[in-house]
MDTraj code that builds the backbone (N, CA, C; nanometers):
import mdtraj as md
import numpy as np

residues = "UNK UNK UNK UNK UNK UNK UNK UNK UNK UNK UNK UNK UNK UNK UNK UNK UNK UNK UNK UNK UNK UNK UNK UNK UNK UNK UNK UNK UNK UNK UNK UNK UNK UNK UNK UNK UNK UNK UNK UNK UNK UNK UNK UNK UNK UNK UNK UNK UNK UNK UNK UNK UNK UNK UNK UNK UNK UNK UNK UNK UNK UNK UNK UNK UNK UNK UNK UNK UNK UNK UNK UNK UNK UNK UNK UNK UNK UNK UNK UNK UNK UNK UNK UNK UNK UNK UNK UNK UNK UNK UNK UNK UNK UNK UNK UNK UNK UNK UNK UNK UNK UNK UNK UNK UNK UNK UNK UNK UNK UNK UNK UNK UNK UNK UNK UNK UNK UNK UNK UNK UNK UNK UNK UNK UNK UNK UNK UNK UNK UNK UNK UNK UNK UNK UNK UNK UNK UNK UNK UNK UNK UNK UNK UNK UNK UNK UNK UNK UNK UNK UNK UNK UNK UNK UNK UNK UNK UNK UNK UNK UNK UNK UNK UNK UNK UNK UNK UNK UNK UNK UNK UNK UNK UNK UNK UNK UNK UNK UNK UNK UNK UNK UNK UNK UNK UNK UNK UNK UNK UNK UNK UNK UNK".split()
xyz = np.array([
    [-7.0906, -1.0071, -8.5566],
    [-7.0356, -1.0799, -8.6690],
    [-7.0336, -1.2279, -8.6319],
    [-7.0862, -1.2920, -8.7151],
    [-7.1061, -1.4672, -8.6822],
    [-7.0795, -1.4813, -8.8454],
    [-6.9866, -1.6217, -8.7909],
    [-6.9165, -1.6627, -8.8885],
    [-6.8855, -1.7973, -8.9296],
    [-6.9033, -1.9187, -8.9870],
    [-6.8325, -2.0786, -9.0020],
    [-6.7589, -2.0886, -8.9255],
    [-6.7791, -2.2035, -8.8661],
    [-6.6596, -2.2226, -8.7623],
    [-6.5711, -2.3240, -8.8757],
    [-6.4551, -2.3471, -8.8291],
    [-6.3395, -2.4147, -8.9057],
    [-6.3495, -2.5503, -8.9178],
    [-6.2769, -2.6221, -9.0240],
    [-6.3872, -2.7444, -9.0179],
    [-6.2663, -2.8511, -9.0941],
    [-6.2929, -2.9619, -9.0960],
    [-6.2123, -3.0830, -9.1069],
    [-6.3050, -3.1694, -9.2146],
    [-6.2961, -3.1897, -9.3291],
    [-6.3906, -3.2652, -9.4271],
    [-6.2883, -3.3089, -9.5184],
    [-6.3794, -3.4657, -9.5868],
    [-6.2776, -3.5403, -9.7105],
    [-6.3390, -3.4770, -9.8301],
    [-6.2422, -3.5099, -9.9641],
    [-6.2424, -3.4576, -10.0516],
    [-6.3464, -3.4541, -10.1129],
    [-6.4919, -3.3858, -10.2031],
    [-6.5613, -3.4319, -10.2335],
    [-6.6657, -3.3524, -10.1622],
    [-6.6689, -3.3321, -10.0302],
    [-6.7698, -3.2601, -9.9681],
    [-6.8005, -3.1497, -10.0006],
    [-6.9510, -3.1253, -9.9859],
    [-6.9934, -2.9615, -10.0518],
    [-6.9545, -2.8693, -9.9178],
    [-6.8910, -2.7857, -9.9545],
    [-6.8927, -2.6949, -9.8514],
    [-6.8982, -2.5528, -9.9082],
    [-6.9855, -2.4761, -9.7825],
    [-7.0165, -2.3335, -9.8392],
    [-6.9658, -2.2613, -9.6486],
    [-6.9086, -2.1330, -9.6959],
    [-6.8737, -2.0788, -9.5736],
    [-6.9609, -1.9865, -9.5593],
    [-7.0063, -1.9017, -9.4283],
    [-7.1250, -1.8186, -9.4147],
    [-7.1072, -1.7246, -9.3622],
    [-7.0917, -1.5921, -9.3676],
    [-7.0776, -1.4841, -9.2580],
    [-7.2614, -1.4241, -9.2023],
    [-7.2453, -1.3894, -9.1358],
    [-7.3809, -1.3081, -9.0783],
    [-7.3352, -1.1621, -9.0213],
    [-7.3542, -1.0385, -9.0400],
    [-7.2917, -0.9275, -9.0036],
    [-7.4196, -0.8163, -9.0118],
    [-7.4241, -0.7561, -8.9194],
    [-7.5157, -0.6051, -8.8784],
    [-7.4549, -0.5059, -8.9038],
    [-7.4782, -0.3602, -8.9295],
    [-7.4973, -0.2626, -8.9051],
    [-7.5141, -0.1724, -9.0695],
    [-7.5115, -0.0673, -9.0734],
    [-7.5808, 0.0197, -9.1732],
    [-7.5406, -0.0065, -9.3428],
    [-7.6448, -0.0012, -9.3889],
    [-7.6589, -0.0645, -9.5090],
    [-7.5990, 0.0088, -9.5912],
    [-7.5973, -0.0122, -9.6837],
    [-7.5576, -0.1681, -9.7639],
    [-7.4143, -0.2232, -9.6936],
    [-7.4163, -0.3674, -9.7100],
    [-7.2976, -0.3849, -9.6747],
    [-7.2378, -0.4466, -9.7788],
    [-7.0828, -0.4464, -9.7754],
    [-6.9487, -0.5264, -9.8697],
    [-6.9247, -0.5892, -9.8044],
    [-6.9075, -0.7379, -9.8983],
    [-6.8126, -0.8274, -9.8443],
    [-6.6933, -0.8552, -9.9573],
    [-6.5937, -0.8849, -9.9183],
    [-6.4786, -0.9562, -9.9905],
    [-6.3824, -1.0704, -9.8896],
    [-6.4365, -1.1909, -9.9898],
    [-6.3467, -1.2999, -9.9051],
    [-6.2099, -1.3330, -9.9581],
    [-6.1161, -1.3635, -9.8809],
    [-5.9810, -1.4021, -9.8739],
    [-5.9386, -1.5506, -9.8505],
    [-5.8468, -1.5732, -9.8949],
    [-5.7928, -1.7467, -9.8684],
    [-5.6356, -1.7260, -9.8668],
    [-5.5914, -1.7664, -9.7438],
    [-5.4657, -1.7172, -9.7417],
    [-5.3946, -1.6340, -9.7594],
    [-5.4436, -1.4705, -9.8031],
    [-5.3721, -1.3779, -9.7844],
    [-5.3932, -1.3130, -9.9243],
    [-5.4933, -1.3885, -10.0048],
    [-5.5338, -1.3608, -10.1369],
    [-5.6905, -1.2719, -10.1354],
    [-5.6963, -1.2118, -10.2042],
    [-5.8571, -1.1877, -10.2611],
    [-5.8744, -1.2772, -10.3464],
    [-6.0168, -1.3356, -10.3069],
    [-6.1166, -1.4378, -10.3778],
    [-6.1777, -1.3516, -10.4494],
    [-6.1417, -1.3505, -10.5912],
    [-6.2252, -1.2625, -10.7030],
    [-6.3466, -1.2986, -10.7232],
    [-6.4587, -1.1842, -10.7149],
    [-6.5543, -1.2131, -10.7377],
    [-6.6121, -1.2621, -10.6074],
    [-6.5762, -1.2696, -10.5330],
    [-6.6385, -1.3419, -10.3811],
    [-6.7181, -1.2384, -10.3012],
    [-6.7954, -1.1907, -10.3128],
    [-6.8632, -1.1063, -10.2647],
    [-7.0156, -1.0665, -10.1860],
    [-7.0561, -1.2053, -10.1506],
    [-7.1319, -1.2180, -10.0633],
    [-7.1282, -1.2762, -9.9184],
    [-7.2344, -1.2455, -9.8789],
    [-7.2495, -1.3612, -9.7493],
    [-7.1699, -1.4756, -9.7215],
    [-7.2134, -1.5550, -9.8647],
    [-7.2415, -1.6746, -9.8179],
    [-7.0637, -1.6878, -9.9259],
    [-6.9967, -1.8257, -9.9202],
    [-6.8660, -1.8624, -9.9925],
    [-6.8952, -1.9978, -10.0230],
    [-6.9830, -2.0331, -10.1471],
    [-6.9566, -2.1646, -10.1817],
    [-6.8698, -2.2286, -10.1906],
    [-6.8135, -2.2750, -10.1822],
    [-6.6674, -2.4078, -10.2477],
    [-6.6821, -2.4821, -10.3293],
    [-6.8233, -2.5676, -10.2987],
    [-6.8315, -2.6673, -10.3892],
    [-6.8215, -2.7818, -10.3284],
    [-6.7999, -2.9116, -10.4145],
    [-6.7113, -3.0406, -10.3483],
    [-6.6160, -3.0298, -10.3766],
    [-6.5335, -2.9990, -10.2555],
    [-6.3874, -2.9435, -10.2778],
    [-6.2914, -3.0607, -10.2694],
    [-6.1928, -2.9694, -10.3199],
    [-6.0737, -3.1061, -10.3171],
    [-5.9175, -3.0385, -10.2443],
    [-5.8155, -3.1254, -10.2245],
    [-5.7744, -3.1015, -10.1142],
    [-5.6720, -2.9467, -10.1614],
    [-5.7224, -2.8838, -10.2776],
    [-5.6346, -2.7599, -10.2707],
    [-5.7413, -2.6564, -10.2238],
    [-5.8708, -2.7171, -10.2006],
    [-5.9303, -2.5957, -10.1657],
    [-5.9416, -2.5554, -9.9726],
    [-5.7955, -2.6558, -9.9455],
    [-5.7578, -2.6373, -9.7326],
    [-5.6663, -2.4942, -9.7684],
    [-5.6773, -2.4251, -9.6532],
    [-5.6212, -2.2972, -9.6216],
    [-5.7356, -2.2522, -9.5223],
    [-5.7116, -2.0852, -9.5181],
    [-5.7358, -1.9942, -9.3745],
    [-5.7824, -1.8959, -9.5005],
    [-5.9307, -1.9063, -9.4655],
    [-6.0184, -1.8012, -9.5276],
    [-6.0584, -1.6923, -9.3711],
    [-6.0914, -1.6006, -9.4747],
    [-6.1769, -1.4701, -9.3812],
    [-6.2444, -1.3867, -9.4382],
    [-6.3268, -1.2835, -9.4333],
    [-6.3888, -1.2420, -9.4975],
    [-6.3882, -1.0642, -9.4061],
    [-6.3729, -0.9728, -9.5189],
    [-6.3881, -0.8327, -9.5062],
    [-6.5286, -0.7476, -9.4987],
    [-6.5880, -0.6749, -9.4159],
    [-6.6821, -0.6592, -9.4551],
    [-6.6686, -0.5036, -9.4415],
    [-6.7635, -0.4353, -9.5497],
    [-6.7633, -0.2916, -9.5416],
    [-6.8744, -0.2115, -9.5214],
    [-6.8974, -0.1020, -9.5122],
    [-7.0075, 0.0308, -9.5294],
    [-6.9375, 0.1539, -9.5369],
    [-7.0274, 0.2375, -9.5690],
    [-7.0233, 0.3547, -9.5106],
    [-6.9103, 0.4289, -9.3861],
    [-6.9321, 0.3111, -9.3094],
    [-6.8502, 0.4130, -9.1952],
    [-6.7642, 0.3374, -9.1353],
    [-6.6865, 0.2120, -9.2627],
    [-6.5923, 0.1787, -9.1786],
    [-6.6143, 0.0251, -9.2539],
    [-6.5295, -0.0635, -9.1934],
    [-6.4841, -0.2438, -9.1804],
    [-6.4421, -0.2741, -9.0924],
    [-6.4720, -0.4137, -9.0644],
    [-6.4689, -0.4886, -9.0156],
    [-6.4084, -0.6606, -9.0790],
    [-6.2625, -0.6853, -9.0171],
    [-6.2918, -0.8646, -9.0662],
    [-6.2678, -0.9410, -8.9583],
    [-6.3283, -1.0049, -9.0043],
    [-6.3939, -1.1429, -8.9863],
    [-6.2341, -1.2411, -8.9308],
    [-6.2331, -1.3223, -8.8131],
    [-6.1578, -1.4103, -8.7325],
    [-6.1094, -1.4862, -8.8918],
    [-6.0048, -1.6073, -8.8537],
    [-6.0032, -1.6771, -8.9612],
    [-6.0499, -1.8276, -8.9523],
    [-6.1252, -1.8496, -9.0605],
    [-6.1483, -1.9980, -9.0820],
    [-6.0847, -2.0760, -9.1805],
    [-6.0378, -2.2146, -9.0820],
    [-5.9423, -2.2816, -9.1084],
    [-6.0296, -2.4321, -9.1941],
    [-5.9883, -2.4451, -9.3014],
    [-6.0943, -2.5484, -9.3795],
    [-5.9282, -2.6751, -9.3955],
    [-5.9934, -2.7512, -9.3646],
    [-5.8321, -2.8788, -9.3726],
    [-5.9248, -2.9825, -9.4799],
    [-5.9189, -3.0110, -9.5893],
    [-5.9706, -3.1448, -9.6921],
    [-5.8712, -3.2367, -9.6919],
    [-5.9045, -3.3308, -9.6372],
    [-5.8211, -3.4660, -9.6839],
    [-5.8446, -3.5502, -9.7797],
    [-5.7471, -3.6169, -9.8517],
    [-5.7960, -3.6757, -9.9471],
    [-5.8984, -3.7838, -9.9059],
    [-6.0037, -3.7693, -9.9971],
    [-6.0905, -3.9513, -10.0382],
    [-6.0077, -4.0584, -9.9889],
    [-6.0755, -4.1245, -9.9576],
    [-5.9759, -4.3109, -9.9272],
    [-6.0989, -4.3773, -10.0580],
    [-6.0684, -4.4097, -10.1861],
    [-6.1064, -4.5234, -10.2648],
    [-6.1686, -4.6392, -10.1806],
    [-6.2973, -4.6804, -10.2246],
    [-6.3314, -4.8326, -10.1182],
    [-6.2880, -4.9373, -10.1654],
    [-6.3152, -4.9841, -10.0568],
    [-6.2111, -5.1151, -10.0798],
    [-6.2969, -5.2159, -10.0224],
    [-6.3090, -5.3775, -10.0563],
    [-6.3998, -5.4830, -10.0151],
    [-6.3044, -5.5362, -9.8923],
    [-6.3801, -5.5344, -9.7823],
    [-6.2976, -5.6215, -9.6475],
    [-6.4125, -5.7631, -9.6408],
    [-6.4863, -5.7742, -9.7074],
    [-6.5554, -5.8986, -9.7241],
    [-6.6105, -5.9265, -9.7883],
    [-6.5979, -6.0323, -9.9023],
    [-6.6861, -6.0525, -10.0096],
    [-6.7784, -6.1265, -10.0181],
    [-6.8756, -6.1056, -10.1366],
    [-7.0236, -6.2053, -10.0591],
    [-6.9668, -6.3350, -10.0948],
    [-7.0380, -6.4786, -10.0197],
    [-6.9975, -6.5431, -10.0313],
    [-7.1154, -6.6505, -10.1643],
    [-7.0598, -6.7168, -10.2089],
    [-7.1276, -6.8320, -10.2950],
    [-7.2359, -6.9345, -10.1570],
    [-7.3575, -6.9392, -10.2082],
    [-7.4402, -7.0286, -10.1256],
    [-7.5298, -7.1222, -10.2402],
    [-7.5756, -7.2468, -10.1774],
    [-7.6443, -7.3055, -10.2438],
    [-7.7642, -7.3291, -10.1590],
    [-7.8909, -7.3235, -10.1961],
    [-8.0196, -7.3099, -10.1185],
    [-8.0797, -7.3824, -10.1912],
    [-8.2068, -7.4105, -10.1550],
    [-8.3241, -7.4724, -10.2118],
    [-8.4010, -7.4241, -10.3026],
    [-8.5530, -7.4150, -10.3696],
    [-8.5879, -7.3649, -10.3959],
    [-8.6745, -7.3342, -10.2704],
    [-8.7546, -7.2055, -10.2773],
    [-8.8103, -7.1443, -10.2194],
    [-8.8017, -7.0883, -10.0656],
    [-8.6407, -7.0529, -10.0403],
    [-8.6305, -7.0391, -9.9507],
    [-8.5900, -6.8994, -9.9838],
    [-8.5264, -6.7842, -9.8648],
    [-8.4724, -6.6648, -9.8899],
    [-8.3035, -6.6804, -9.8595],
    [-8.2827, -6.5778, -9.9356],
    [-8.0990, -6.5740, -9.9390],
    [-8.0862, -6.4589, -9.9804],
    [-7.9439, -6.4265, -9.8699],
    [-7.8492, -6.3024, -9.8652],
    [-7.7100, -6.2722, -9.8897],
    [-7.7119, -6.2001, -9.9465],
    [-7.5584, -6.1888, -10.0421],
    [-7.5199, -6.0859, -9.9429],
    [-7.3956, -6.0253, -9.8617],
    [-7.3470, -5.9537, -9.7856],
    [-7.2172, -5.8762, -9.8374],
    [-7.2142, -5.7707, -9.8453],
    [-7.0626, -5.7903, -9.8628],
    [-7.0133, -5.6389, -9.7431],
    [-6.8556, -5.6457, -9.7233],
    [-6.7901, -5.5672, -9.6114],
    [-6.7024, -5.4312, -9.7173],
    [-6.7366, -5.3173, -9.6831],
    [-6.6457, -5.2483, -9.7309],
    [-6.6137, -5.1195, -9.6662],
    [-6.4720, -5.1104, -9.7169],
    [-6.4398, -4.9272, -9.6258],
    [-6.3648, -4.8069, -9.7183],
    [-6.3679, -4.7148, -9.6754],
    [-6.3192, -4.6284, -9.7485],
    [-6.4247, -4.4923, -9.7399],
    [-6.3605, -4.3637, -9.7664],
    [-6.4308, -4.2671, -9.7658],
    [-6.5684, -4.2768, -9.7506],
    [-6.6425, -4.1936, -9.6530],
    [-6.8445, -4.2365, -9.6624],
    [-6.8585, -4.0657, -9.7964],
    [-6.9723, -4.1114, -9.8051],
    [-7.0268, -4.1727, -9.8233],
    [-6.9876, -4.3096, -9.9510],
    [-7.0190, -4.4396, -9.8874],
    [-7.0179, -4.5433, -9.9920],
    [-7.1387, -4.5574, -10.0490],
    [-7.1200, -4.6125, -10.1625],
    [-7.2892, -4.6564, -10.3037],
    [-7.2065, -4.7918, -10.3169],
    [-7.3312, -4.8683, -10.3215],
    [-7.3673, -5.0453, -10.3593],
    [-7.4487, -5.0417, -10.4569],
    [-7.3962, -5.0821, -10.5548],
    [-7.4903, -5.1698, -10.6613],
    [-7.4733, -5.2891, -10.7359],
    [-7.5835, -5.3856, -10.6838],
    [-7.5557, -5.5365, -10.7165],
    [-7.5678, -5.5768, -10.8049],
    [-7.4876, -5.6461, -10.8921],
    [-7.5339, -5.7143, -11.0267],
    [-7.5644, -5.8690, -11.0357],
    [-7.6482, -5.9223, -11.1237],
    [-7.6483, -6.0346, -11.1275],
    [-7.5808, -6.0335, -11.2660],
    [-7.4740, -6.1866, -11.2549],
    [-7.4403, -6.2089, -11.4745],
    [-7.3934, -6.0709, -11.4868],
    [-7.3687, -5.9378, -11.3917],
    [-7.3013, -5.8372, -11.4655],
    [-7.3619, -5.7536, -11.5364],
    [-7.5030, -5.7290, -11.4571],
    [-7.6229, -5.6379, -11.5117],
    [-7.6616, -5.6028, -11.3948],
    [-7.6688, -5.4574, -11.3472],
    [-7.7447, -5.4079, -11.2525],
    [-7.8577, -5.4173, -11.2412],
    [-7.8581, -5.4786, -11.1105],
    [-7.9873, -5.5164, -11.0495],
    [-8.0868, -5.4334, -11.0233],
    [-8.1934, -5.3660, -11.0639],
    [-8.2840, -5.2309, -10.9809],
    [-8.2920, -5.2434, -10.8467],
    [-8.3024, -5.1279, -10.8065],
    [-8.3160, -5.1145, -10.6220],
    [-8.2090, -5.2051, -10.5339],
    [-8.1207, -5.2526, -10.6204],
    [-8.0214, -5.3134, -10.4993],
    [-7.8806, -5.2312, -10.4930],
    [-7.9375, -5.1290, -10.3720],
    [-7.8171, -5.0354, -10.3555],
    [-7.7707, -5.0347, -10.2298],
    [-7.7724, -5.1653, -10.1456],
    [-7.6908, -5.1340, -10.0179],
    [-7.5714, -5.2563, -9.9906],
    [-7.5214, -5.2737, -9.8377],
    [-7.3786, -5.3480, -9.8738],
    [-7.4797, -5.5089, -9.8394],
    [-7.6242, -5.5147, -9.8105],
    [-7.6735, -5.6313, -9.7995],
    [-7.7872, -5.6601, -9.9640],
    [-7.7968, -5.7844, -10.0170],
    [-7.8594, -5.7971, -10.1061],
    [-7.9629, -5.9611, -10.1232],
    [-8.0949, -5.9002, -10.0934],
    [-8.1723, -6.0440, -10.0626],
    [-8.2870, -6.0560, -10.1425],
    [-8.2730, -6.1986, -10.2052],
    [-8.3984, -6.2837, -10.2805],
    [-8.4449, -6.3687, -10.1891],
    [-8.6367, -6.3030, -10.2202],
    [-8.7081, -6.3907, -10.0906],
    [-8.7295, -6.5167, -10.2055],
    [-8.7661, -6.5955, -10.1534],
    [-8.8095, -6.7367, -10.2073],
    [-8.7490, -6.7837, -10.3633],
    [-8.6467, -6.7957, -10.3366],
    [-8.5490, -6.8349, -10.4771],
    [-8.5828, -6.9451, -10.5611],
    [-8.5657, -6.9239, -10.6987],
    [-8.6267, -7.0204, -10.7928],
    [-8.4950, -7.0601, -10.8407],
    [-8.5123, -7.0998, -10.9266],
    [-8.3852, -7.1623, -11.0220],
    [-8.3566, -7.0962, -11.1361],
    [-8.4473, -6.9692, -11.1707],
    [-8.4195, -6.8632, -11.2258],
    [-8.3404, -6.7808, -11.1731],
    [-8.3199, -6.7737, -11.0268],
    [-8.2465, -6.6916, -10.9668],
    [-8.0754, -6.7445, -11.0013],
    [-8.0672, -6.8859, -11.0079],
    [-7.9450, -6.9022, -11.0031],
    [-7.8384, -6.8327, -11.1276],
    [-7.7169, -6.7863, -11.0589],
    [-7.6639, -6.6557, -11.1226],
    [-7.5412, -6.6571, -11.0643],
    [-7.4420, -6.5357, -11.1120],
    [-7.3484, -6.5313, -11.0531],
    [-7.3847, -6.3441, -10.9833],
    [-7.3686, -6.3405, -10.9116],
    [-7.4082, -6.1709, -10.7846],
    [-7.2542, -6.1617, -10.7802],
    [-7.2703, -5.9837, -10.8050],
    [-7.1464, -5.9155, -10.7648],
    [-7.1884, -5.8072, -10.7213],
    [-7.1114, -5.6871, -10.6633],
    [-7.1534, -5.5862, -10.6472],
    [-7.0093, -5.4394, -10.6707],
    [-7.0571, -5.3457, -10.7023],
    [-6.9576, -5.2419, -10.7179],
    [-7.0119, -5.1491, -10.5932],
    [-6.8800, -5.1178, -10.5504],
    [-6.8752, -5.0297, -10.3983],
    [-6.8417, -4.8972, -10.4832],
    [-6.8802, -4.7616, -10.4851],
    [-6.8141, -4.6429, -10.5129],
    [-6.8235, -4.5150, -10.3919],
    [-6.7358, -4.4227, -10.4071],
    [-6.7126, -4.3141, -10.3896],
    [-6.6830, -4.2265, -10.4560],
    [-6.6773, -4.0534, -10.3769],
    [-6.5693, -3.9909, -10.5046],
    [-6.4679, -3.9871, -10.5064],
    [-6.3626, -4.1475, -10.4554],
    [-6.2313, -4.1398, -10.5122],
    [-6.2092, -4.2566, -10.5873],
    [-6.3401, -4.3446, -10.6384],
    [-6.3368, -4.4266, -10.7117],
    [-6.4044, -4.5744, -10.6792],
    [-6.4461, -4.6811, -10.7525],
    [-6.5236, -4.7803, -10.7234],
    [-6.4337, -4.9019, -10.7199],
    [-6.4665, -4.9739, -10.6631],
    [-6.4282, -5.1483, -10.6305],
    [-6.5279, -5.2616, -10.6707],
    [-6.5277, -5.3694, -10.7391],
    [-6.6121, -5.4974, -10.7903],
    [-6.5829, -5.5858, -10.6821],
    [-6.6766, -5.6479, -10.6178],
    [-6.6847, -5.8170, -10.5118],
    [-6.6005, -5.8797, -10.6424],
    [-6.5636, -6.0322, -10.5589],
    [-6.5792, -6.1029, -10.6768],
    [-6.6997, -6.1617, -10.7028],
    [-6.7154, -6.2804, -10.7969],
    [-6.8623, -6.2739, -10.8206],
    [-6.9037, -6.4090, -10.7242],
    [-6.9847, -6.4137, -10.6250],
    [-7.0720, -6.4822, -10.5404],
    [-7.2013, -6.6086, -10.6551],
    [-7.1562, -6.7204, -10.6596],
    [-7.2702, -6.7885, -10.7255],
    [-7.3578, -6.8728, -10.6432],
    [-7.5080, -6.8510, -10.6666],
    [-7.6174, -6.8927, -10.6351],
    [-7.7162, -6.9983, -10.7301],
    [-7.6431, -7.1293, -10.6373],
    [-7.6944, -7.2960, -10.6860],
    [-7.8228, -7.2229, -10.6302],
    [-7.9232, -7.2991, -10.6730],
    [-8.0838, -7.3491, -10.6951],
    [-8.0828, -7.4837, -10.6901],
    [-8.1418, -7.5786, -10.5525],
    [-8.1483, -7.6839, -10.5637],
    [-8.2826, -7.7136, -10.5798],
    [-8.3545, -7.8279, -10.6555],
    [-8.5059, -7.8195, -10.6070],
    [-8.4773, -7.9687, -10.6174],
    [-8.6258, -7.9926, -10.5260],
    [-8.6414, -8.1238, -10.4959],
    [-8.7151, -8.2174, -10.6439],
    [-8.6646, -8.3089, -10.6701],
    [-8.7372, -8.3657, -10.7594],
    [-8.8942, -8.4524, -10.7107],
    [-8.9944, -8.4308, -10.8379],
    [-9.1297, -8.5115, -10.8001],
    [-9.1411, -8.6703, -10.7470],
    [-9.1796, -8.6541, -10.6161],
    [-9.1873, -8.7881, -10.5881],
    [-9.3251, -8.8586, -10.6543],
    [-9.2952, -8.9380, -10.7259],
    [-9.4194, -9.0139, -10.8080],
    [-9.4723, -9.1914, -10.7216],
    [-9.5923, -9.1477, -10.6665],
    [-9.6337, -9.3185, -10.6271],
    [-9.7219, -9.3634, -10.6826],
    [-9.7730, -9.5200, -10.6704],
    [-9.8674, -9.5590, -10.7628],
    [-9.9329, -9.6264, -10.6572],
    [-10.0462, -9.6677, -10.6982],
    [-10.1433, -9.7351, -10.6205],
    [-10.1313, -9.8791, -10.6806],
    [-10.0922, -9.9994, -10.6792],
    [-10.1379, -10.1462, -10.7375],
    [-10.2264, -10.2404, -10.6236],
    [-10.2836, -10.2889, -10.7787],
    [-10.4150, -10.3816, -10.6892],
    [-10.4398, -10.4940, -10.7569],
    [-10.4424, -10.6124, -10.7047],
    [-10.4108, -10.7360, -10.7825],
    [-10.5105, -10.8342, -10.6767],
    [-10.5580, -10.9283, -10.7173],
    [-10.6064, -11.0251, -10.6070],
    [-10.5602, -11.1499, -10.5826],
    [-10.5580, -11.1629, -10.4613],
    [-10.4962, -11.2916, -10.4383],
    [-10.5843, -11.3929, -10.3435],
    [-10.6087, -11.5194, -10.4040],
    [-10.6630, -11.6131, -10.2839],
    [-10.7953, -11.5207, -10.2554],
    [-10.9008, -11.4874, -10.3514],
    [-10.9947, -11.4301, -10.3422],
    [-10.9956, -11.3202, -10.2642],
    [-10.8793, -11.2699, -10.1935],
    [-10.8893, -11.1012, -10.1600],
    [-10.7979, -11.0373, -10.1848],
    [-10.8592, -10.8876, -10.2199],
    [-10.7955, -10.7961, -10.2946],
    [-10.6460, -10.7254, -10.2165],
    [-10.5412, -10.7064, -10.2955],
    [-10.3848, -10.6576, -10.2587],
    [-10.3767, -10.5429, -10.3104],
    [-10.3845, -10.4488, -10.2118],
    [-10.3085, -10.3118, -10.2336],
    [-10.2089, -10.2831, -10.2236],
    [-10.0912, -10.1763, -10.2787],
    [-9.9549, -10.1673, -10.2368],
    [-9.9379, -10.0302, -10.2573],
    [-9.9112, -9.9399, -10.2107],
    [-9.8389, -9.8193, -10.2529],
    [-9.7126, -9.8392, -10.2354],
    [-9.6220, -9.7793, -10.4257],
    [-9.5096, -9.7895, -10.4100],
    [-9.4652, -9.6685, -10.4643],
    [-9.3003, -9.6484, -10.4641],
    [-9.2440, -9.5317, -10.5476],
    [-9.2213, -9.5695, -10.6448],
    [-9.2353, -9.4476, -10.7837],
    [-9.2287, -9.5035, -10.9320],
    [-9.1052, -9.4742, -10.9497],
    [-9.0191, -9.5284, -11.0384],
    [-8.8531, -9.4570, -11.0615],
    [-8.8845, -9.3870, -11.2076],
])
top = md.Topology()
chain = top.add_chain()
for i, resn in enumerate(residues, 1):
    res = top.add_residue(resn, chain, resSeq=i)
    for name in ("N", "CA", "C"):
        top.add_atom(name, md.element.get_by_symbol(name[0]), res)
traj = md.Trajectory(xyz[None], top)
């Protein structure tokens, strides 16, 4: 008889319990949770689901044939609640040039698995799903305000919103003048305003 070993998980996690058991066929199973029959529980395997924290207790499982039962040790399942995420660093506001690259960062904790998704102006961004978020060679189209929402399954958190100046350099304009003087010719390169 091999069986799940006992296990420690946050709320939300899929968990399925497993027995493995030999001898003459057919066999019964009926699983228990604390001293209850699990109706309907009658295989191998004991899904849960993504459980939540009423589904902690001391399961075991009965197994039958022909010539007798056998149960099963007990397994001890403990769910703790989700921790909600929470931002421990928000991205910060930068001002860049044009055509350079820039990274929006942000810090967060709380139950794993965490999901990132960045918005610019408060529209999700495609493909920006992690806690880092980068535009290679920034235009002045880029400039925006970036936020991002952190979630779990005990609920989501908003950055505040991070704004991204676009500086660009203005056209430097020169001229060529040519004038003569004292029978030879004057060149000048200057800047135009």
């Amino acid at each position: 008889l091999s069986l799940s070993p006992s296990q420690s998980v946050t709320a939300g996690t899929l968990v399925t319990l497993n027995v493995a058991a030999a001898g003459g066929q057919p066999l019964y199973y009926q699983w228990f949770k604390n001293g209850s029959n699990l109706t309907g529980q009658i295989f191998p395997a004991l899904p849960l689901g993504g459980v939540s924290t009423n589904a902690s207790g001391t399961y075991w499982v009965v197994i039958t044939n022909s010539f007798g039962g056998v149960t099963s040790g007990p397994v001890v399942l403990t769910v703790t609640p989700a921790v909600a995420p929470s931002i421990t660093a928000q991205p910060q506001s930068q001002t860049v040039r044009a055509g350079t690259n820039v990274t929006f960062t942000v810090g967060a904790s709380g139950s794993a698995p965490l999901g990132y998704q960045w918005r610019k102006n408060g529209a999700n961004i495609s493909g920006a799903t992690g806690a880092n978020y980068t535009i290679g060679s920034v235009q002045p189209v880029d400039a925006a305000g970036y936020s991002v929402v952190v979630t779990n399954s005990a609920g989501s958190v908003t950055s505040n919103v991070a704004t991204l100046t676009v500086t660009t350099i203005p056209p430097v304009r020169v001229a060529l003048r040519y004038w003569q003087a004292n029978d030879y010719p004057m060149y000048l390169w200057h800047y135009e305003d």
